[in-house]
C-alpha positions, 0 to 999 in steps of 0.5 A, a space after each residue: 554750856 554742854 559741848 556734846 547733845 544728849 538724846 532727843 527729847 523734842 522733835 518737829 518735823 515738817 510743822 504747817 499751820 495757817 490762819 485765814 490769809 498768813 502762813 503762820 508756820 510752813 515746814 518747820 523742824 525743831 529739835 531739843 536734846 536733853 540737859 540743852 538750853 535751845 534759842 529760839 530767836 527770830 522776828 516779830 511775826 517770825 513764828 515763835 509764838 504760834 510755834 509755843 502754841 503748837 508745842 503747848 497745845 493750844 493751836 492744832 498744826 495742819 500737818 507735820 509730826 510731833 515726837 516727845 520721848 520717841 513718840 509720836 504725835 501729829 497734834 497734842 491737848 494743852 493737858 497732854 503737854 503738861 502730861 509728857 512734861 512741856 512747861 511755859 514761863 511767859 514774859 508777863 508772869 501768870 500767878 496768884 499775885 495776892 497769895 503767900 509764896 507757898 499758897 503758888 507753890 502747894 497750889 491745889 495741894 495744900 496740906 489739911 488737918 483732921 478736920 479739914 482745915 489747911 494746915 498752915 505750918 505744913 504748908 510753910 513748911 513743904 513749900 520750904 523744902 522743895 524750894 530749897 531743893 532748888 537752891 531757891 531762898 525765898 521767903 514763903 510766907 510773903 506774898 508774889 506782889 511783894 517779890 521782886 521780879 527776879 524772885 518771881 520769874 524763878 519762882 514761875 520756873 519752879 513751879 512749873 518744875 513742881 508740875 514735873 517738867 522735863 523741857 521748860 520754854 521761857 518767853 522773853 523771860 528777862 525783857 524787864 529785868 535789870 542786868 543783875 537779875 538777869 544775871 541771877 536767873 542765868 546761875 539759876 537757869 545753868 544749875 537746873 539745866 546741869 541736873 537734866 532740865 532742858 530750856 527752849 529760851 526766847 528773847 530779842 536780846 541776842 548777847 543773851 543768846 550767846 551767854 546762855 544757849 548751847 545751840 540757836 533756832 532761827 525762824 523768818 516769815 515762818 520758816 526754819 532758817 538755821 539751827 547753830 551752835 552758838 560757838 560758831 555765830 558772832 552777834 551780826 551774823 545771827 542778826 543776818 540770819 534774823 533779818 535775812 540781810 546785813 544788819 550794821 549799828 544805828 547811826 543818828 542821820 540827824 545832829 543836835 546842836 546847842 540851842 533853846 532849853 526846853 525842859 530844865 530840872 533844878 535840885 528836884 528832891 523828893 525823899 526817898 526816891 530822887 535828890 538834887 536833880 538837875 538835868 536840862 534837854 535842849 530842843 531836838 537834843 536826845 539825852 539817855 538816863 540809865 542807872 541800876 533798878 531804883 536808881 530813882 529814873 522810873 519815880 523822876 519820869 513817873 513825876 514828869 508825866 503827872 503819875 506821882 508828885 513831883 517833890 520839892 525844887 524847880 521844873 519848866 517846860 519851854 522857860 514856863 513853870 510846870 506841875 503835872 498832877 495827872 497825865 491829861 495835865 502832861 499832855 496839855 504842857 506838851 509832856 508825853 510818856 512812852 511806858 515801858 509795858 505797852 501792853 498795859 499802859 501804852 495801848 488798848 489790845 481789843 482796839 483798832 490801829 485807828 482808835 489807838 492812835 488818836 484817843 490822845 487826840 479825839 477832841 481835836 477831831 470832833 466836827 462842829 455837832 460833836 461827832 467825829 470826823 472820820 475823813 480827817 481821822 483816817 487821813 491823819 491815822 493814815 500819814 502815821 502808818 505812811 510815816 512810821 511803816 506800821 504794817 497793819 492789813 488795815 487801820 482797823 486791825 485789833 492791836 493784839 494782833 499786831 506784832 510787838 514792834 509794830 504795836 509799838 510804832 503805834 504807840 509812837 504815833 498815839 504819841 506824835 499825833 499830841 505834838 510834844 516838845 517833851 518826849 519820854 521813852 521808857 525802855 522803848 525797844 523792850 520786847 522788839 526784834 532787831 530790824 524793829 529796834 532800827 526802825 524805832 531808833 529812826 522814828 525818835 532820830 527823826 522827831 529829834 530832828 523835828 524839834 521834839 526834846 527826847 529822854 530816854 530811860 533804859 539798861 541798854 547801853 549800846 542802845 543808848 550811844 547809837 542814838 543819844 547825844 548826851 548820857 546821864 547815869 543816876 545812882 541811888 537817886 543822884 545824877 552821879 555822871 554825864 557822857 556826851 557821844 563821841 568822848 573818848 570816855 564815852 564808852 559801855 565799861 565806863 557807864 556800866 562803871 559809873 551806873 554800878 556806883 563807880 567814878 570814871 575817869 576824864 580820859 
């Protein structure tokens, strides 16, 4: 990280902007130096995103000034942005999936022969060549869908290089990758920032903060809180500067003790992606399943809710033989799945709260003409916003508009609303800040303490000791190691070890 700030590349001073009835951005100054990696963190709601939108051009500020490179501004055209060299890398990647790597990147330049037609082995060739200026090695002939996510979330950062980028904001860039390409982006991003490209870097996870910035913004409710040097915070006390109170680690408030099994798996095989599984959930027990990415937990819980087959070997639910073909089939058995991109499996954007939490759950609510009865809805839609603290101005509300964390109590509730005895979490604080991630940890303490049996699939270790009773670690398809909270041997290095294919000891 650089230790001494070059010029001043971006400015914002006094930065206003307002939707009808919420101060989206009030008085906000940023600043970014050149060859810097700037953090920009804060709440769901906090900001950031209209924040991006004024810097893009795709929201015009009230009032307040933007400087680029000395000049001056008091708004900019998405076109102006890519102009003065402002590029964006979304969290959910914008490219052409099902064309070649060199298609992406010569787009809307791809070399032609004399009679007009695109010549291929100068395209292979050109997109070649300035990839590995980039230090990249990337196949150009392969297509995007066939890139692992990694590869692909460089490839995002450089194209919009290619486009002459000079400050490059990347948005929850890493809220799907497992930590090894995580740690690939990061080499990547540090040896682009150590030729001049500065970085404005969003993200809930804070240790990636303190790995990969050289200063950090914060913003609340709309407002610039601080700007830091990264050196000069520890995690809780930018959590503090984030929530605006004293943030501690989650502790369950509830206790599970050994009882009834309810969902017991015996050497459950299915070649290629899963051996020899055996895992048992006792009622009301919480149990975290963390491995590296195609360990086999994503194709094992894939199986459970009926999205994939299940293999050879024995799975019952409640001492009941179970066999889901389809997700309708998981519910009816008391299986519910929380997937790991709300956004496109979890919930309906253009729908309201209301619709969204009960569609799992309409026909139990039809009257006797086979209408729905709204009074009943609305009640049950109501004790879940009550139980949950969704904030929401109304259960009509589009969910697009909601943020991530409160999009994400209402997944819960979809969830609840089916009454499961099984319940599957897939990476359920991805994409969720730090007071969220607290709310999240006691809506599922108190569903455990309800009765409902709790897997939770996810890399992140802390997460996974502040809230579960047992952790098992799969590793190339096998459940290679079992930590029960409050061991000794229970500790981050030792499942990190064992989810890297090591063996911990028993002390």
């Amino acid at each position: 990280m650089n230790t001494e700030p070059g010029e001043i590349i971006l400015k914002l001073e006094g930065i206003q902007k307002t939707y009808p009835g919420v101060i989206a951005l009030d008085d906000v100054d940023l600043c970014v130096h050149s060859k810097e990696i700037l953090g920009l963190v804060g709440k769901n709601g906090a900001g950031k995103s209209t924040l991006v939108k004024v810097l893009m051009g795709l929201e015009t500020p009230e009032s307040g000034t933007i400087i680029i490179s000395g000049e001056e501004y008091s708004h900019i055209s998405s076109g102006k942005a890519l102009e003065l060299g402002i590029g964006y890398v979304p969290q959910h990647l914008q490219m052409m999936d099902p064309l070649s790597v060199a298609e992406n990147v010569l787009s809307g330049e791809l070399p032609k022969n004399s009679f007009g037609l695109i010549n291929w082995k100068a395209a292979y060739k050109q997109a070649e060549e300035r990839l590995t200026k980039l230090g990249l090695d990337i196949d150009v002939h392969k297509k995007v869908e066939g890139l692992k996510l990694a590869e692909q979330t460089m490839l995002a950062i450089a194209k919009a290089l290619f486009g002459n980028a000079k400050l490059i904001i990347l948005d929850e860039v890493t809220a799907s990758l497992p930590h090894s390409d995580i740690d690939q982006i990061f080499c990547f991003i540090k040896t682009l920032n150590s030729k001049g490209v500065s970085f404005i870097y969003i993200s809930h996870h804070l240790e990636e903060v303190f790995e990969i910035c050289d200063r950090v913004t914060v913003l609340r409710d709309g407002r610039h809180v601080d700007t830091c040097d990264v050196t000069d915070l520890d995690l809780m006390e930018l959590a503090r500067l984030i929530v605006g109170e004293e943030i501690g680690e989650f502790a369950r408030e509830s206790s599970w003790a050994k009882g009834a099994a309810v969902l017991e798996i015996e050497t459950l095989t299915r070649r290629g992606s899963y051996e020899n599984v055996d895992l048992t959930i006792d009622k009301g027990c919480i149990v975290g399943l963390s491995g590296l990415q195609g360990c086999g937990s994503e194709d094992l819980i894939a199986g459970l809710f009926g999205l994939e087959r299940l293999g050879s070997g024995k799975v019952r639910v409640c001492g009941k033989d179970y066999q889901a073909n389809s997700p309708s089939q998981a519910f009816s058995q008391g299986v519910a799945l929380l997937p790991q991109d709300r956004a496109r499996f979890g919930m309906v954007g253009v729908r309201s709260v209301r619709e969204n939490t009960t569609y799992a759950i309409i026909d139990d609510l039809l009257n006797k003409l086979g209408f729905v009865n709204q009074r009943v809805e609305k009640e049950v839609v109501g004790g879940f916003i009550d139980d949950l603290g969704v904030k929401t101005p109304s259960q009509e509300q589009h969910m697009a508009y909601l943020s991530g964390g409160n999009q994400q109590k209402v997944v819960f509730a979809k969830l609840a609303a089916t009454k499961p005895v099984i319940l599957i979490l897939h990476e359920p604080t991805i994409g969720v800040d730090v007071r969220a991630k607290q709310d999240i940890f006691r809506i599922v303490d108190k569903l455990a303490a309800d009765g409902v049996s709790v897997l939770i699939v996810s890399s992140e270790i802390r997460e996974l000791m502040g809230i579960c009773d047992r952790i098992l670690v799969m590793y190339k398809g096998r459940v290679v190691e079992e930590f029960i909270t409050g061991e000794r041997r229970t500790t981050p290095e030792n499942i990190l070890h064992a989810i890297e294919g090591g063996v911990t000891s028993d002390v």
